[in-house]
N, C-alpha and C positions, 0 to 999 in steps of 0.2 A: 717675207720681209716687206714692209712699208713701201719701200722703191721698187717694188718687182711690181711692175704693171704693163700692160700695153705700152702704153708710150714710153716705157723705159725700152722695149722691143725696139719700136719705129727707131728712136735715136740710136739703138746699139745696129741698128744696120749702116749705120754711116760713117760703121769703123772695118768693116767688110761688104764689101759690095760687092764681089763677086755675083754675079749670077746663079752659078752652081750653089751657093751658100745658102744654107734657108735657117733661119732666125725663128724662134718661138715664144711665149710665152706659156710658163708651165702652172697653168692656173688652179689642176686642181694635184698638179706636184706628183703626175703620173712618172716624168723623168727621173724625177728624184728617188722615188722610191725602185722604180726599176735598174739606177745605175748605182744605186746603193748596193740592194743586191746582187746586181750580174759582178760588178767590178770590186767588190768587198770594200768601198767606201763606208766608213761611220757614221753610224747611225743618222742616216739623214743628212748626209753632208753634202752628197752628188747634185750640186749646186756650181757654176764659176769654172763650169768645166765645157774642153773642144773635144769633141768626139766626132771621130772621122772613117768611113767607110768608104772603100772601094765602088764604082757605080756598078750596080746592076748586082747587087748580094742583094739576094731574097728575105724578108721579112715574113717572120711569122708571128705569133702571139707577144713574145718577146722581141727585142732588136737582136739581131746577130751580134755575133764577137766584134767588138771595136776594129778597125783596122789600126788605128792606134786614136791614143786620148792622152788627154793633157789638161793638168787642173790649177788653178791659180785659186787655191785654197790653202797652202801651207802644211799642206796636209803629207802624213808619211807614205802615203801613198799613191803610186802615178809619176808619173812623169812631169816634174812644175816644168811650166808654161811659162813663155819669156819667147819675145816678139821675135829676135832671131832663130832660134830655137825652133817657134815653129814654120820661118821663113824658109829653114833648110831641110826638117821634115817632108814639107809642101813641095819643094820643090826637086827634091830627089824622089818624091812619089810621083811627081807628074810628068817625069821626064822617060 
């Protein structure tokens, strides 16, 4: 997309700041393509999505199974995303 850039990155980190959080740009859409397939997103859509692991699950070639995810794509599939929603996820997992 046009607005997928670096600095669109720097700015989306100043809606999570968390330390633990890490922010990307996916430049050459290696994400995308990988959470289209692991999570059966359409074709290409795994874009606009939180995807949240557990600390300390090992990576391999591919990312491990979600701990859980959440897409603000409209999409029929996943979990929509909506700021409470994932406030109560968050925070039943950290506790």
């Amino acid at each position: 997309m046009r607005g997928d850039t670096q600095v669109a990155v720097e700015r989306a980190k100043t809606y999570l700041t968390d330390p633990r959080a890490e922010h990307y740009w996916d430049l050459w859409k290696f994400a995308s393509r990988t959470y289209t397939n692991q999570l059966g997103v359409p074709a290409m859509q795994a874009w606009d999505m939180f995807v949240f692991y557990k600390p300390y699950i090992t990576w391999g070639e591919t990312p491990p199974k979600p701990t859980f995810w959440m897409q603000a794509r409209g999409l029929e599939i996943g979990e929509k995303y909506s700021k409470e929603d994932l406030e109560v996820r968050l925070n039943d997992w950290l506790q």
